[in-house]
DSSP file (Angstrom, degrees, kcal/mol; ACC not computed):
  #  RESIDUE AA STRUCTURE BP1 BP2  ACC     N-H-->O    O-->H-N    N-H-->O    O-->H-N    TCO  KAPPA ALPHA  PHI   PSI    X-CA   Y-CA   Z-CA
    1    1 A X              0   0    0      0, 0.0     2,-0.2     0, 0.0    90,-0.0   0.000 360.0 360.0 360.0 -49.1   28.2   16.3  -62.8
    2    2 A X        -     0   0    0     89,-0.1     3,-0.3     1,-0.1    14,-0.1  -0.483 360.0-131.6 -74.9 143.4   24.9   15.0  -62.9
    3    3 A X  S    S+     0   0    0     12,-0.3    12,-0.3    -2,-0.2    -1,-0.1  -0.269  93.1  22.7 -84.1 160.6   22.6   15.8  -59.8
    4    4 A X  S    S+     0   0    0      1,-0.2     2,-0.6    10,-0.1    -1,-0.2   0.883  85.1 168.3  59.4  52.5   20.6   12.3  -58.3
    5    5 A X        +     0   0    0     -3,-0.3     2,-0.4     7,-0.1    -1,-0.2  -0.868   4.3 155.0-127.8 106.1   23.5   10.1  -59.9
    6    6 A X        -     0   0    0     -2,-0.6     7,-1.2     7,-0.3     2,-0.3  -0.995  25.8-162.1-132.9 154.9   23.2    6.4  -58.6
    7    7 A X  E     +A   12   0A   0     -2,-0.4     5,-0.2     5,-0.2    -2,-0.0  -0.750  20.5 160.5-131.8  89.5   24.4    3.9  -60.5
    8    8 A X  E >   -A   11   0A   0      3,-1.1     3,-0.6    -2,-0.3    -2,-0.0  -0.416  65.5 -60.8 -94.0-168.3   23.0    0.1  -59.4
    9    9 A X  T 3  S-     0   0    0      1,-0.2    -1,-0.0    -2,-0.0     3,-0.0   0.749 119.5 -17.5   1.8 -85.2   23.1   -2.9  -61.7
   10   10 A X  T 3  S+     0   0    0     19,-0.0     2,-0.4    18,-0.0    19,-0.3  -0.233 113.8  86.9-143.3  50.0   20.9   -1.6  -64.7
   11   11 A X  E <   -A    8   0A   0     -3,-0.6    -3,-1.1    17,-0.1     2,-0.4  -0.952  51.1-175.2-128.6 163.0   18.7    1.6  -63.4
   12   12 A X  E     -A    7   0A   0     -2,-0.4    15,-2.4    -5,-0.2     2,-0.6  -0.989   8.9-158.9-147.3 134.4   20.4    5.3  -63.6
   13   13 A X  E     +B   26   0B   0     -7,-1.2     2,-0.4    -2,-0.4    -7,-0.3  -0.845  19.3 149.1-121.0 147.7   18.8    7.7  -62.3
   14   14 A X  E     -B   25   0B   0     11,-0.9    11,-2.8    -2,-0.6     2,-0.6  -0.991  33.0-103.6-170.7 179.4   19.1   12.1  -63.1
   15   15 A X  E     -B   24   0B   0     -2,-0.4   -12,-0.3     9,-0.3     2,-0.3  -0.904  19.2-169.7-104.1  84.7   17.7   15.2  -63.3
   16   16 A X  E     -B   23   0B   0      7,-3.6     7,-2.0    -2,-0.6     2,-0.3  -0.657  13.0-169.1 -96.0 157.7   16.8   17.4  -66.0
   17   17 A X  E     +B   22   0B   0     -2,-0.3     2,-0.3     5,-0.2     5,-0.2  -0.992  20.0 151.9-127.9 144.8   15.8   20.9  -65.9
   18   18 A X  E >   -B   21   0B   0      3,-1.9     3,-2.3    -2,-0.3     2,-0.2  -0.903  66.3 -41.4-154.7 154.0   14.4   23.8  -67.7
   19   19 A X  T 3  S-     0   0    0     94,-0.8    57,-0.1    96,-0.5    62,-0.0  -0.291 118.4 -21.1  45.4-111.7   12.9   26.3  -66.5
   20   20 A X  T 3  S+     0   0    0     -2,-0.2    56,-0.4    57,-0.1     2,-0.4   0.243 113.1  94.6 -61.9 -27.7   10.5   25.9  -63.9
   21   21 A X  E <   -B   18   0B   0     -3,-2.3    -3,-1.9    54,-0.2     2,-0.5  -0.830  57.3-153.0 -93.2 128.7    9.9   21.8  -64.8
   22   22 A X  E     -B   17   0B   0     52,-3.0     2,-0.9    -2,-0.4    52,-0.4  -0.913   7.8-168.9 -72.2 101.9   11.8   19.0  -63.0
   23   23 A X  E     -B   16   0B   0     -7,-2.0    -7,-3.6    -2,-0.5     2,-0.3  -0.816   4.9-168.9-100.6 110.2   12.2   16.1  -64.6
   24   24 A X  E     -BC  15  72B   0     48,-2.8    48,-2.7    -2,-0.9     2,-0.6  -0.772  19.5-157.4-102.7 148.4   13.6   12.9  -62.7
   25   25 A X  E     -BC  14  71B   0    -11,-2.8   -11,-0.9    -2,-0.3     2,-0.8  -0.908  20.3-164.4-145.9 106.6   14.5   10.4  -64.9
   26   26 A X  E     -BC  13  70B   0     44,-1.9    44,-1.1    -2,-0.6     2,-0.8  -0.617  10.3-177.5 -80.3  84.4   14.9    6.3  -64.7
   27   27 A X  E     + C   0  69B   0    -15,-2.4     2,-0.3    -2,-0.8    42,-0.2  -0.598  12.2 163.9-102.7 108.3   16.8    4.5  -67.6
   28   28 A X  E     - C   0  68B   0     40,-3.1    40,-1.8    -2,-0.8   -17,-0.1  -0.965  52.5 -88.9-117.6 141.9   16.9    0.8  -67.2
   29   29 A X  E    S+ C   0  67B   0     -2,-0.3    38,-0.3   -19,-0.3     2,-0.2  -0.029  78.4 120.7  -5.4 110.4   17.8   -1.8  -70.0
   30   30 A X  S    S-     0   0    0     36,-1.4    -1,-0.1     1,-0.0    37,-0.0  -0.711  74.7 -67.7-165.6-135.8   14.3   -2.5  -71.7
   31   31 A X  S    S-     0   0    0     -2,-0.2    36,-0.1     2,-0.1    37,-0.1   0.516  78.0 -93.4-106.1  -0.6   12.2   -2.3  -75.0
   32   32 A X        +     0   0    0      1,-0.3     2,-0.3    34,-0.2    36,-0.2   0.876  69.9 151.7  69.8  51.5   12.1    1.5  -75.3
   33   33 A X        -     0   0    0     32,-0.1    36,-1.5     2,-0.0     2,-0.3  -0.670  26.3-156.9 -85.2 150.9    8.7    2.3  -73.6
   34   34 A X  E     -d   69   0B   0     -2,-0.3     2,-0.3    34,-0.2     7,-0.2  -0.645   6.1-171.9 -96.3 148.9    8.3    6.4  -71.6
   35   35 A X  E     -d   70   0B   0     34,-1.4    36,-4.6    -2,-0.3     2,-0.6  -0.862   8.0-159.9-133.7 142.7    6.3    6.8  -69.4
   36   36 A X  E >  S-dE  71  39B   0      3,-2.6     3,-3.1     1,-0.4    36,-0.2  -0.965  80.5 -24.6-112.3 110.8    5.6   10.4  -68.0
   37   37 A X  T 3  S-     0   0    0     34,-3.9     2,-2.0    -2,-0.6    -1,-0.4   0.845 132.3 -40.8  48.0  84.7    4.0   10.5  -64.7
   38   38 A X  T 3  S+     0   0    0     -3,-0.2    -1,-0.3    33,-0.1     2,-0.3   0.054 121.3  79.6  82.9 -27.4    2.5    7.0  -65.1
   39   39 A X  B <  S-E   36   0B   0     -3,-3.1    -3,-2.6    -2,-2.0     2,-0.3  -0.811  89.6 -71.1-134.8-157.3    1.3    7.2  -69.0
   40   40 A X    >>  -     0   0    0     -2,-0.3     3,-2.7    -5,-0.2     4,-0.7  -0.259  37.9-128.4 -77.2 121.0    2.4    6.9  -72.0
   41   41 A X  H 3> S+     0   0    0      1,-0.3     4,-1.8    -2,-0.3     3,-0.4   0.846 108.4  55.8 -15.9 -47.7    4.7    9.7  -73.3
   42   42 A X  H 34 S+     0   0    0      1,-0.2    -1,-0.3     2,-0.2     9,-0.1   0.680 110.9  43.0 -76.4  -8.3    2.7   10.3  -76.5
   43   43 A X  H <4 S+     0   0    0     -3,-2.7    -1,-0.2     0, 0.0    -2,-0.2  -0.084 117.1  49.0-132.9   6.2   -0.7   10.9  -74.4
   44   44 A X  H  < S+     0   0    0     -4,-0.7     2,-1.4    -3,-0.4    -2,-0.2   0.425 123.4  37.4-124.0 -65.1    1.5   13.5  -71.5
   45   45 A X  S  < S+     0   0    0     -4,-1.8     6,-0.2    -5,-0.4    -1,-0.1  -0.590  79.2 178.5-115.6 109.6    3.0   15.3  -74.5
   46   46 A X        +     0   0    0     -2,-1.4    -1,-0.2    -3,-0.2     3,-0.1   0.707  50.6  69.8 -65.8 -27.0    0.5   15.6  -77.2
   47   47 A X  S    S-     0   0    0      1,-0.2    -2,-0.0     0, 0.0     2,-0.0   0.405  76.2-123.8 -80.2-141.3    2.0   17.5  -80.1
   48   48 A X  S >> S+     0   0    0      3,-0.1     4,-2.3     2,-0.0     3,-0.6   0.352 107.2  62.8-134.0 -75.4    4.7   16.0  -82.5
   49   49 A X  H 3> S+     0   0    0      1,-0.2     4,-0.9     2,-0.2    -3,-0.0   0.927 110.7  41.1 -52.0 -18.8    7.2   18.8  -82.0
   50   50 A X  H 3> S+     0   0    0      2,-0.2     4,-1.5     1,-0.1     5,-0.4   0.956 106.5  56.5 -79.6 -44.8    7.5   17.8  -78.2
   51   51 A X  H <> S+     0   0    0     -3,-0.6     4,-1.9     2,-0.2     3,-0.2   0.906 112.4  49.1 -74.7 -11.0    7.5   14.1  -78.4
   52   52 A X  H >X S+     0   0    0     -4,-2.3     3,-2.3     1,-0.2     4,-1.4   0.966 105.8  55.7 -54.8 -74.9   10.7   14.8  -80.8
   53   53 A X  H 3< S+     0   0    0     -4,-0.9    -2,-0.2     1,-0.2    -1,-0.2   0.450 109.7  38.1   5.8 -52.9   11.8   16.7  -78.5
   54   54 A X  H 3< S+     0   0    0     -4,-1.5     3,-0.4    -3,-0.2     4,-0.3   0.705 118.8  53.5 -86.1 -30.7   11.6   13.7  -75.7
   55   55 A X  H X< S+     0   0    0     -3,-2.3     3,-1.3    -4,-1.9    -2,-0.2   0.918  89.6  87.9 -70.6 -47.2   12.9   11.0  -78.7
   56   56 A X  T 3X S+     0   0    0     -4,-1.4     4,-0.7     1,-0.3     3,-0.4   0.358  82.3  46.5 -65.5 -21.6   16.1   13.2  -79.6
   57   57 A X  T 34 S+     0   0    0     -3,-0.4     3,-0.3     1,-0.2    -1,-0.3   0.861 122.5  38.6 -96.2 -28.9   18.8   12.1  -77.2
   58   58 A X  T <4>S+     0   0    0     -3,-1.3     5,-0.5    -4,-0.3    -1,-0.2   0.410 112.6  53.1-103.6  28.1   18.0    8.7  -78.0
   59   59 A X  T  45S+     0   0    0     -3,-0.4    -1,-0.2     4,-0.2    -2,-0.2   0.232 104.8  54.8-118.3 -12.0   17.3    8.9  -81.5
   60   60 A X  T  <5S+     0   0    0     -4,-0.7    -2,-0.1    -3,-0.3    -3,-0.1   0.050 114.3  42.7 -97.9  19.8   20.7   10.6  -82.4
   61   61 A X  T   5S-     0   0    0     -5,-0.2    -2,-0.1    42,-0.0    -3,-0.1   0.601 115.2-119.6-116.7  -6.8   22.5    7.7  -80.7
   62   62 A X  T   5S+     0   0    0     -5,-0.1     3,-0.4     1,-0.0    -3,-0.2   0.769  77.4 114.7  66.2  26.2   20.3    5.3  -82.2
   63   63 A X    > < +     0   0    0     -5,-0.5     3,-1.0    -6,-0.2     4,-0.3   0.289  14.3 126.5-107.3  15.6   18.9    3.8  -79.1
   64   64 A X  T 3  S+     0   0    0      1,-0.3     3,-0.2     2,-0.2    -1,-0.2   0.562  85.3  34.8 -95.3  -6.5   15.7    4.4  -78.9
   65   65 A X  T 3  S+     0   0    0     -3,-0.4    -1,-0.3     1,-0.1    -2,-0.1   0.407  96.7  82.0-108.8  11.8   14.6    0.7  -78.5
   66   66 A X  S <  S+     0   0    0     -3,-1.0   -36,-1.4     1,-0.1     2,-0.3   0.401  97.4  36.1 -86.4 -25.1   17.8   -0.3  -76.4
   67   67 A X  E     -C   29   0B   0     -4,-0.3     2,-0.4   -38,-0.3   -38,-0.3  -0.974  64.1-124.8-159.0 143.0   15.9    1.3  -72.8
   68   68 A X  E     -C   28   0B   0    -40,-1.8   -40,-3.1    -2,-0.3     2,-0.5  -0.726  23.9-151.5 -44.2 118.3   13.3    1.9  -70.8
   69   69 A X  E     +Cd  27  34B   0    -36,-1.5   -34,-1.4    -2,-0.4     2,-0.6  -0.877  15.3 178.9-104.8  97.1   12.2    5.3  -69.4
   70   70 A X  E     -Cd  26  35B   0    -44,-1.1   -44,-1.9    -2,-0.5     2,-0.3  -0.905  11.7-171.7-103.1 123.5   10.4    6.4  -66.5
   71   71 A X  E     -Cd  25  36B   0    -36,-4.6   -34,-3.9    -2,-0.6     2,-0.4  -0.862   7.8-175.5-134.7 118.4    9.9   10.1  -66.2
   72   72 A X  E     +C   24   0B   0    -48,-2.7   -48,-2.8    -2,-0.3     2,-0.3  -0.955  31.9 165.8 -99.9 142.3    8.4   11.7  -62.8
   73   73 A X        +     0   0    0     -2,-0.4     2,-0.3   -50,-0.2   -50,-0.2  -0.998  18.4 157.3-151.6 179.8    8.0   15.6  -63.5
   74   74 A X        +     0   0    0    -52,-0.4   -52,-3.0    -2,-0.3     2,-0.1  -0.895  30.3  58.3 172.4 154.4    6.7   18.4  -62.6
   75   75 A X  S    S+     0   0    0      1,-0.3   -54,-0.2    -2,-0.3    -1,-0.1  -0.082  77.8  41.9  98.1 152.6    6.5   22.4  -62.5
   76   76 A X  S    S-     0   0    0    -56,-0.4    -1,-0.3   -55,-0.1     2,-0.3  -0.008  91.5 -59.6  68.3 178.7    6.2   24.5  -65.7
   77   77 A X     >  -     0   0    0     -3,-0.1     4,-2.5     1,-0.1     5,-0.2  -0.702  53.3 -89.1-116.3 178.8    4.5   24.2  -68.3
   78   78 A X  H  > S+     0   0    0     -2,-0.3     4,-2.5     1,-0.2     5,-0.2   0.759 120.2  47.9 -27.0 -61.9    4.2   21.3  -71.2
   79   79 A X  H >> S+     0   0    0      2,-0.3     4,-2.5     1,-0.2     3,-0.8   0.989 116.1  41.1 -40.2 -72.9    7.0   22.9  -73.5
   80   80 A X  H 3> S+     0   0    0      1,-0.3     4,-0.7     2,-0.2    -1,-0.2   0.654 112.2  59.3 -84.7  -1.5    9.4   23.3  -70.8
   81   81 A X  H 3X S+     0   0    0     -4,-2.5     4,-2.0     2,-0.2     3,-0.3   0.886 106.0  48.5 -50.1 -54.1    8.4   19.7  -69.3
   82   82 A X  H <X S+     0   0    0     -4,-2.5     4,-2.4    -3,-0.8     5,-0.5   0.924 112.9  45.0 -68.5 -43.6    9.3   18.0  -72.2
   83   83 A X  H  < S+     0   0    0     -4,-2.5    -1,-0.2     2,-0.2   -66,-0.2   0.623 106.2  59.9 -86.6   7.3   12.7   19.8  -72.5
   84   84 A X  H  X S+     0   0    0     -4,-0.7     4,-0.9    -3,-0.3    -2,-0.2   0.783 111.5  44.2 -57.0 -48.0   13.3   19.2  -68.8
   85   85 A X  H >X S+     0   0    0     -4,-2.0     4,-3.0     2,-0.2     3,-0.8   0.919 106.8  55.2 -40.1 -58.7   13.0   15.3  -69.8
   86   86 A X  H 3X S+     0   0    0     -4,-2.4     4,-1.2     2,-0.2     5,-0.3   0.905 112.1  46.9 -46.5 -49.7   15.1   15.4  -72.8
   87   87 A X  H 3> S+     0   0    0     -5,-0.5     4,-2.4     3,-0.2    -1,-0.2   0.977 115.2  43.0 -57.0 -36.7   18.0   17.0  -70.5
   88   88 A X  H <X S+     0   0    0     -4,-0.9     4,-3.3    -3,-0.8     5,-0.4   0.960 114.8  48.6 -99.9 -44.8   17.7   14.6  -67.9
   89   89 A X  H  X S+     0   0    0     -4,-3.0     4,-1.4     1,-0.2    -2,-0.2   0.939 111.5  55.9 -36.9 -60.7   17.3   11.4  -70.6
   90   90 A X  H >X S+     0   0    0     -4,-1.2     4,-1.0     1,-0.2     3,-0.8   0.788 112.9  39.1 -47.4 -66.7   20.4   13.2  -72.0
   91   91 A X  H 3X S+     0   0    0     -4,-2.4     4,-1.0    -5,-0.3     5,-0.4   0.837 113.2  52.5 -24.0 -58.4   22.3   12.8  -68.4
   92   92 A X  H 3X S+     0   0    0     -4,-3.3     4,-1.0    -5,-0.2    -2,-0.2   0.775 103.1  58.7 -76.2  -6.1   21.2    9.7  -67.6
   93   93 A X  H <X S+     0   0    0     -4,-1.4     4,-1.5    -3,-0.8    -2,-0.2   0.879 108.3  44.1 -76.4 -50.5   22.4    8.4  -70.9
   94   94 A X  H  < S+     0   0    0     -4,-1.0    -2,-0.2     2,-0.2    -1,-0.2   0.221 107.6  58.8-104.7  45.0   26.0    9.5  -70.3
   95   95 A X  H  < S+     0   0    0     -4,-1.0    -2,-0.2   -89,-0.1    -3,-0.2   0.712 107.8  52.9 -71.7 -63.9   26.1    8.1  -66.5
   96   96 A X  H  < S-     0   0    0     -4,-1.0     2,-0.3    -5,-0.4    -2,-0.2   0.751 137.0  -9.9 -68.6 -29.1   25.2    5.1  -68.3
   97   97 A X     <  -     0   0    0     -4,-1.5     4,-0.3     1,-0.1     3,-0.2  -0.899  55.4-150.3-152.5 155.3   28.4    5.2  -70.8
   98   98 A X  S    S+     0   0    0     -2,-0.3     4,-0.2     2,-0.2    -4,-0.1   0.398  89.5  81.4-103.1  -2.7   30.7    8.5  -71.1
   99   99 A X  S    S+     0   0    0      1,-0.2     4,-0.3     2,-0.1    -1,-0.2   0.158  86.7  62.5 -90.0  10.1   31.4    7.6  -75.1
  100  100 A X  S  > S+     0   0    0     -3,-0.2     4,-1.8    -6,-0.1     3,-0.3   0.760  85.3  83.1 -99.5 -45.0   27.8    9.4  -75.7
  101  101 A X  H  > S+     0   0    0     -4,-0.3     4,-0.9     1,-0.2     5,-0.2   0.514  78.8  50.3 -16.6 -42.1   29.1   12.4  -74.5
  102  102 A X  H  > S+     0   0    0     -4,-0.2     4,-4.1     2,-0.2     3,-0.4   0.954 119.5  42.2 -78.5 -61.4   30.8   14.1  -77.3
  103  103 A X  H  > S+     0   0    0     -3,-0.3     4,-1.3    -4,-0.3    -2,-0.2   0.922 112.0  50.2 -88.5  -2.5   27.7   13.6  -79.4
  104  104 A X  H  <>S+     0   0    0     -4,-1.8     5,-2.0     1,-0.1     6,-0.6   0.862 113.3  55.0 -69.6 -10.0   25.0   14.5  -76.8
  105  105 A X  H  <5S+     0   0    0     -4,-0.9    -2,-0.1    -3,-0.4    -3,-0.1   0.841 105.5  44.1 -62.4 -56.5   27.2   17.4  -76.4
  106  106 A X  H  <5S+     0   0    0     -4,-4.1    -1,-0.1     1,-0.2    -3,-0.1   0.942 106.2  60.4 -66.7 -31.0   27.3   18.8  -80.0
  107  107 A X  T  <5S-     0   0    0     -4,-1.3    -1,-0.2    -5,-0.3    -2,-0.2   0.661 116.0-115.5 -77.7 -12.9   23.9   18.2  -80.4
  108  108 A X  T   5S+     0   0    0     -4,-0.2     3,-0.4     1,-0.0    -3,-0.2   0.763  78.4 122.1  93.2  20.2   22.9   21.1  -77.0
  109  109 A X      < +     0   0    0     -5,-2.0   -18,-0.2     1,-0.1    -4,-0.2   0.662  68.6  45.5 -35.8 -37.3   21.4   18.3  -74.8
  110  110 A X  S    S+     0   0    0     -6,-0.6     2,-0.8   -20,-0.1    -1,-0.1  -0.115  88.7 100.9-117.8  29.4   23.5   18.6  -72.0
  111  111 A X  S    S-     0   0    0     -3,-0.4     2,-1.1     2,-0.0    -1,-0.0  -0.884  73.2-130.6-123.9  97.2   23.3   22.4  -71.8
  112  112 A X        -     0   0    0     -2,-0.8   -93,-0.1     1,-0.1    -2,-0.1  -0.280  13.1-131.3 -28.3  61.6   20.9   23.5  -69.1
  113  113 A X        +     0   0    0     -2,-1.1   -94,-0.8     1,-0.2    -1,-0.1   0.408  32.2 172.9 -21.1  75.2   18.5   26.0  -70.4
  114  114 A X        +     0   0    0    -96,-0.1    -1,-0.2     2,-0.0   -96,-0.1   0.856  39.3 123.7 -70.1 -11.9   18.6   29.0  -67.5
  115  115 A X        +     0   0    0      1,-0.1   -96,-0.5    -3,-0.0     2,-0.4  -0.105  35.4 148.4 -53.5 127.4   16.6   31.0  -69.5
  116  116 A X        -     0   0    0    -98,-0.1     2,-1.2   -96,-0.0    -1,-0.1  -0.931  47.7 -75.1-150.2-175.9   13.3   32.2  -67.5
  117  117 A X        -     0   0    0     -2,-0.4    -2,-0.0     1,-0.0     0, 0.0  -0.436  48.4-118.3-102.0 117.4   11.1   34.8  -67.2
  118  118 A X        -     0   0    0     -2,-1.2     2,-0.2     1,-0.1    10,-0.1   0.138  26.6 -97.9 -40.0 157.1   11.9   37.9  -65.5
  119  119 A X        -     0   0    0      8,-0.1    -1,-0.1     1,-0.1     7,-0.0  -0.390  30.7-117.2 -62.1 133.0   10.5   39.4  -62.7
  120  120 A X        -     0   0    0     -2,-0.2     7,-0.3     5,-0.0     2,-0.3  -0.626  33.7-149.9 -66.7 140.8    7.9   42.2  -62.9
  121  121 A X    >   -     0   0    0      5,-0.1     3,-2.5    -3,-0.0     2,-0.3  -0.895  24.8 -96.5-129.8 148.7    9.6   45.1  -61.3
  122  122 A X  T 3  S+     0   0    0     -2,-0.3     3,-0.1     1,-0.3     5,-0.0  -0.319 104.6  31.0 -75.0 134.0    7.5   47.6  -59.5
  123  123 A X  T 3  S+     0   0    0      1,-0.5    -1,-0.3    -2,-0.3     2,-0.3   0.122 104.7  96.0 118.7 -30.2    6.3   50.8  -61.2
  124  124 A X  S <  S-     0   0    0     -3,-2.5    -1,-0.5     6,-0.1     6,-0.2  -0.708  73.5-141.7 -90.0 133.6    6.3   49.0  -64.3
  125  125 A X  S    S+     0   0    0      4,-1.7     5,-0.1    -2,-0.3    -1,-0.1   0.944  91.8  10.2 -72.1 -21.4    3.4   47.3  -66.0
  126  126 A X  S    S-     0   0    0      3,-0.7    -2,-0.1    -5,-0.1    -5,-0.1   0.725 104.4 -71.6-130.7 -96.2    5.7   44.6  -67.0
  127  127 A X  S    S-     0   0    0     -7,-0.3    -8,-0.1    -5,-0.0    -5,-0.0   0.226 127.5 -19.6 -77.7 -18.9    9.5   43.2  -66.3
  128  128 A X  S    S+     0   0    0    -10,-0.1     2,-0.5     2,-0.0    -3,-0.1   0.296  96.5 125.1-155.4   8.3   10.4   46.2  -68.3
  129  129 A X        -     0   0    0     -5,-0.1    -4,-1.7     1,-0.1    -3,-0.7  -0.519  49.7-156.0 -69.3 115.8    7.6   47.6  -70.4
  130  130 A X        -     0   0    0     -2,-0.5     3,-0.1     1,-0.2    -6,-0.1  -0.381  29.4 -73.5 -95.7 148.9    7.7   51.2  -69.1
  131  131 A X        -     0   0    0     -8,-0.2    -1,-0.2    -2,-0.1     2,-0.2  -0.140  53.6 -93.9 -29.1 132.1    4.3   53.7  -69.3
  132  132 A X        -     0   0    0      1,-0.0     2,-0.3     2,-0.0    -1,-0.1  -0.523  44.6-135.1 -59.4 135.8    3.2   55.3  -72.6
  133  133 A X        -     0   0    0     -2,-0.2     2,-0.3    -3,-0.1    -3,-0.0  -0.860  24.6-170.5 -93.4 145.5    5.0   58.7  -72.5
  134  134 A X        -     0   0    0     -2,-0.3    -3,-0.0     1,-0.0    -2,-0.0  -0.964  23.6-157.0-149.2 139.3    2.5   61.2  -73.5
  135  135 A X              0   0    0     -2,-0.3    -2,-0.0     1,-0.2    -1,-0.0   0.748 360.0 360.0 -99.3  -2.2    3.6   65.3  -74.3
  136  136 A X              0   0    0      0, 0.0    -1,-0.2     0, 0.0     0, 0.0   0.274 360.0 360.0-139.2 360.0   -0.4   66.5  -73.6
């Protein structure tokens, strides 16, 4: 199911997505350090509501000091970086046991986000915002 699925010894590797951002994503046995592209998670995603965001698959399993995390990503923008990571932690979590499934499942983790932003179509100022109509 999961795209980039190897399974050696103790690394797992996947693929999250949203939007426009790729996130590949390395879950080995550790103390429960991220790192995002090389630094620390909290200093790549600056706000609160993101680095929840990044915490949540392994903060409703309770695991959040049980593994290490290396996150390459890219594409998109901040937002939809951090919930391309969260997807792919969320993947690479049940490669690594299938008895997280059911609750990364209930919780929407493992549900790709296809939503993006439409195309501007021509004639139109916007993907569908039409000209002011005007009677004079």
């Amino acid at each position: 199911m999961a795209t980039l699925t190897t399974k050696t010894t103790d690394k797992i590797r996947a693929v999250g997505r949203r939007k426009t951002a790729v996130a590949r994503v390395r879950l080995n046995l550790g103390k429960g350090g991220i790192t995002v592209n090389g630094k620390a998670f909290k200093d790549y995603f600056s706000t609160e509501l993101m680095q929840q965001a990044v915490l949540s698959p392994l903060v409703v399993l309770g695991k959040e000091k049980d593994y290490d995390v290396s996150v390459k990503v890219v594409g998109g923008g901040v937002v939809g970086q951090a919930y391309a990571v969260r997807h792919g932690i969320a993947r690479a979590l049940i490669i690594w046991n299938e008895e997280f499934r059911p609750v990364l499942k209930a919780e929407g983790f493992l549900t790709r986000d296809a939503r993006s932003k439409e195309r501007k179509k021509y004639g139109l100022h916007k993907a569908r915002r039409a000209h002011q109509w005007r009677k004079r």
